[in-house]
N, C-alpha and C positions, 0 to 999 in steps of 0.2 A: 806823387802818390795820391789818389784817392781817398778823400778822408768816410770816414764809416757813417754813415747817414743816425742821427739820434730823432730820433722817434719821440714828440709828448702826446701822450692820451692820457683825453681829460674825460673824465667821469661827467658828463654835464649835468645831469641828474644830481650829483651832490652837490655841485656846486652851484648848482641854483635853489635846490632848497637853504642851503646854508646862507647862503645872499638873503633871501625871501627871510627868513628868521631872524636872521643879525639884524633886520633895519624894521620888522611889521611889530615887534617887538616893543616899537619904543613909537609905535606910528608913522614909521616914516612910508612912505609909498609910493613917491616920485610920479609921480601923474602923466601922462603924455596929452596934448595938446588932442587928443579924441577922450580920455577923461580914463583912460585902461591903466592900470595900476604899471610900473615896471622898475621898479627896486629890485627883484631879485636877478630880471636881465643885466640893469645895471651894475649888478655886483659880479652876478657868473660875469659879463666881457671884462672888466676891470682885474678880475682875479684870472683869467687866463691872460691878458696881455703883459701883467705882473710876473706871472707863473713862465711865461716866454721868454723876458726879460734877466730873469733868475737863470733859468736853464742852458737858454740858446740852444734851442733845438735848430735842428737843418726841415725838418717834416710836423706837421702836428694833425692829428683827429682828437675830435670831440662825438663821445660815447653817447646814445640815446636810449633811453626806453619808448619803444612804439605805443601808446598803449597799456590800462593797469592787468590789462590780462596774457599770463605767459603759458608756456607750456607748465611751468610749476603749479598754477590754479590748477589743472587737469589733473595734474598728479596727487594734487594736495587740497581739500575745497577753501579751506581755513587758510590757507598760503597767503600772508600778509593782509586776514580779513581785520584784525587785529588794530591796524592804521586806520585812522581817521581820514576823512576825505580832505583835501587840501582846502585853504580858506578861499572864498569865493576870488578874492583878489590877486590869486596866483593862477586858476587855473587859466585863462586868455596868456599867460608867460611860457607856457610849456612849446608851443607854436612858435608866438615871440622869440625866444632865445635863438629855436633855429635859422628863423628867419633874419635876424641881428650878426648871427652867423657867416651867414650866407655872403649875408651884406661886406662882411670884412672883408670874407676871404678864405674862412674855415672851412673844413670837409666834416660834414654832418657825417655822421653813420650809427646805422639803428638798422633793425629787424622785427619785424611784426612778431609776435608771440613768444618774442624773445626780450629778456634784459639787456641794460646796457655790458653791467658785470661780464655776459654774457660776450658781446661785440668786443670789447676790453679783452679778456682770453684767447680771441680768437686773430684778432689782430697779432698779441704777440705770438702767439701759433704760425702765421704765417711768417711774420719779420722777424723774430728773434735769432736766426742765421745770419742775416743783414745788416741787423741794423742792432744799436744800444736803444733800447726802451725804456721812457719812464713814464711812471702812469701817476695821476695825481687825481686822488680820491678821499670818502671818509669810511671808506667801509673796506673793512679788516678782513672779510671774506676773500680779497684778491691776494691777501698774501699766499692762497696756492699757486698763483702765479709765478712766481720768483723765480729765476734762473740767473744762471749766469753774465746773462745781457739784459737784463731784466731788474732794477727797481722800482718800489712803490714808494711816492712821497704823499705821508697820510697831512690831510691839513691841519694845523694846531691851533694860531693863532693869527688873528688878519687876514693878508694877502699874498703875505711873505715867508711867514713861520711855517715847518714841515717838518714831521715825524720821519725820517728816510730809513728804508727798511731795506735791504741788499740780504742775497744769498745768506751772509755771514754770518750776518746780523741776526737774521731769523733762526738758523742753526746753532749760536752761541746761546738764545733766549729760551728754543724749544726742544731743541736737543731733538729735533727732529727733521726729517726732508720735508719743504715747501710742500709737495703734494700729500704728503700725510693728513695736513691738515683739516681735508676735509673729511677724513676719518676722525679726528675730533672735537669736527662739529657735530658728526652723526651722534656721537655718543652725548654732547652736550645740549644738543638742538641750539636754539637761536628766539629770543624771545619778539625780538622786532621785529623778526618773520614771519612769527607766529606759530612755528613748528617745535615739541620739546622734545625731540632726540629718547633718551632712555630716562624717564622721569624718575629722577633719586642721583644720577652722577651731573656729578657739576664737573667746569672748567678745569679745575684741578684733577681730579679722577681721574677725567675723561685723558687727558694730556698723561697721565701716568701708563695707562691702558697700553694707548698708542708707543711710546716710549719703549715698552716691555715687548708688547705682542705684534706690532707694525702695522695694522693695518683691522676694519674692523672684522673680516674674515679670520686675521690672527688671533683675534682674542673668542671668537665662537670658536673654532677650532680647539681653546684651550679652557674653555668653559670651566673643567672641572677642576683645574688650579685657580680657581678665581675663591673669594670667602662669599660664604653660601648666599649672603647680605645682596652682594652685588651680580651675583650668580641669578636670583630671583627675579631681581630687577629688569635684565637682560631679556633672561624667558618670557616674562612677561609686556616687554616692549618690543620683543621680536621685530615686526610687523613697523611699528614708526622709525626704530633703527635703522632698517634698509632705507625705507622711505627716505628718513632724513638726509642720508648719504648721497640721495639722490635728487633732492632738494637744494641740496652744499653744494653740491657739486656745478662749476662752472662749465658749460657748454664752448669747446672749444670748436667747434665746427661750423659756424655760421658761416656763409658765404660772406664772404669780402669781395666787393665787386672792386673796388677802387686799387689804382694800382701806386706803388708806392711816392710815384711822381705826380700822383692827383695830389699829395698830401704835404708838398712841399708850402715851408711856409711862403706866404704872400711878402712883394713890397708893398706895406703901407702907404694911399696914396689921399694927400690931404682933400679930396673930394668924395672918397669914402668916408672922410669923420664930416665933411662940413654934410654930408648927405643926412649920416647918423641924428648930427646935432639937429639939422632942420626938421626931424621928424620927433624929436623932442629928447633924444638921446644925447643929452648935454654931457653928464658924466662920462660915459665913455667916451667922448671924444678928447673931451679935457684931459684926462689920464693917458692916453694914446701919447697927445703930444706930450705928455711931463716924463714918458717913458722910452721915448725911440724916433728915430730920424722919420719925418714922414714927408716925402718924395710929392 
């Protein structure tokens, strides 16, 4: 019998800012022998070859953001205006990464004017009939994700520690369906995005709302059983409520050009790490071999 192909997608965008912080942090910055900073590459390849090694996936993609401008700027002007620009010494890693990528064996996938969150949804959009997906990321917004075939392992600590979040799991915590949740984000906004949802309900509220009325159409529809307090509130954020809802909301329809057999993982062959290493990619090669046979 056919075993059921597992699917890892990686957020590469978190996990290379998370790399780039955990080491610029304390100075560290790994230099390449052209003088271009490459600690947080070092870290994203090390943390997905870790993350592979953990898993044993049969397929793997790595998620990209094309570009800091998406369809949500359009919709929104202030949409993540809020973030700082990245330090001079990361942004030559954005390219880097994919091309380190490349180099192993990974299948990049990214979309112009779109997030990676975005590619991430849509992927499991397409495979989630197919195949068991796991996605490994740090951003809490994908838990609308969730399905049946379908977990999210959020990162905790290191290389190896994971918060794993499953159908069950999310409905034991929230007392709600996975796709609700972006019904309360609308109500709570997101501050790291830069968007406030219905300014005066927080996390809890908002999570109560949803809970009672299903969805945020449930709870206008029931307006007038709301206390006047939060009835106010509402009225008067009309207009960024929807918004926001549409801002949360993950885009499951990008094209996926790739087909599930582009995505099969690679054998590891030890002339792609001596290649890595000669271009000054010492750590990840050294990790490569402390973690799996290489051919």
């Amino acid at each position: 019998m056919k075993l059921q192909p597992h699917l890892l997608v990686i957020d590469g965008m978190a996990l290379l800012f998370r790399s780039f912080y955990a080491t610029s942090v304390m100075g560290h910055y790994q230099y390449l022998p052209d003088g271009r900073a490459s600690n947080g590459v070092q870290g994203f390849a090390r943390h997905v070859l870790t993350a592979q090694s953990i898993v044993k996936p049969s397929h793997l993609a790595i998620c990209w953001d094309m570009g800091t401008q998406t369809f949500r700027n359009e919709l929104f002007r202030e949409y993540k205006s809020n973030r700082s620009a990245p330090p001079e010494e990361m942004i030559p890693q954005f390219d880097m990464a994919k091309e380190v990528s490349e180099w192993i064996g990974w299948k990049n996938i990214g979309e112009i004017g779109m997030e990676a969150d975005d590619c991430i949804g849509s992927i499991v959009e397409k495979w989630k009939e197919e195949a068991k997906i796991t996605i490994i990321s740090g951003d809490r917004d994908l838990l609308q994700l969730l399905n049946p075939a379908t977990e999210i392992a959020f990162t905790k600590k290191g290389y190896s520690e994971y918060d794993v979040y499953t159908v069950e799991r999310f409905k034991s915590e929230y007392a709600i369906e996975p796709h609700q949740f972006v019904d309360v984000k609308a109500f709570m906004g997101d501050s790291s995005d830069g968007y406030p949802g219905v300014k005066g309900i927080g996390p809890k509220t908002a999570l109560q709302l949803i809970q009672k009325y299903g969805s945020v159409d449930g709870v206008l529809k029931n307006l007038e059983e709301l206390k006047p307090g939060q009835r106010n509130k509402i009225a008067e954020n009309m207009e960024m409520l929807k918004l926001s809802y549409q801002l949360a909301s993950i885009n499951k329809n990008v094209s996926i050009k790739a087909s599930l057999d582009e995505l099969t993982v690679p054998n590891y062959k030890a002339e792609t790490f001596e290649h890595l290493a000669s271009k000054g990619f010492t750590s990840i090669a050294k990790h490569a071999h402390s973690l799996m046979p290489i051919v």
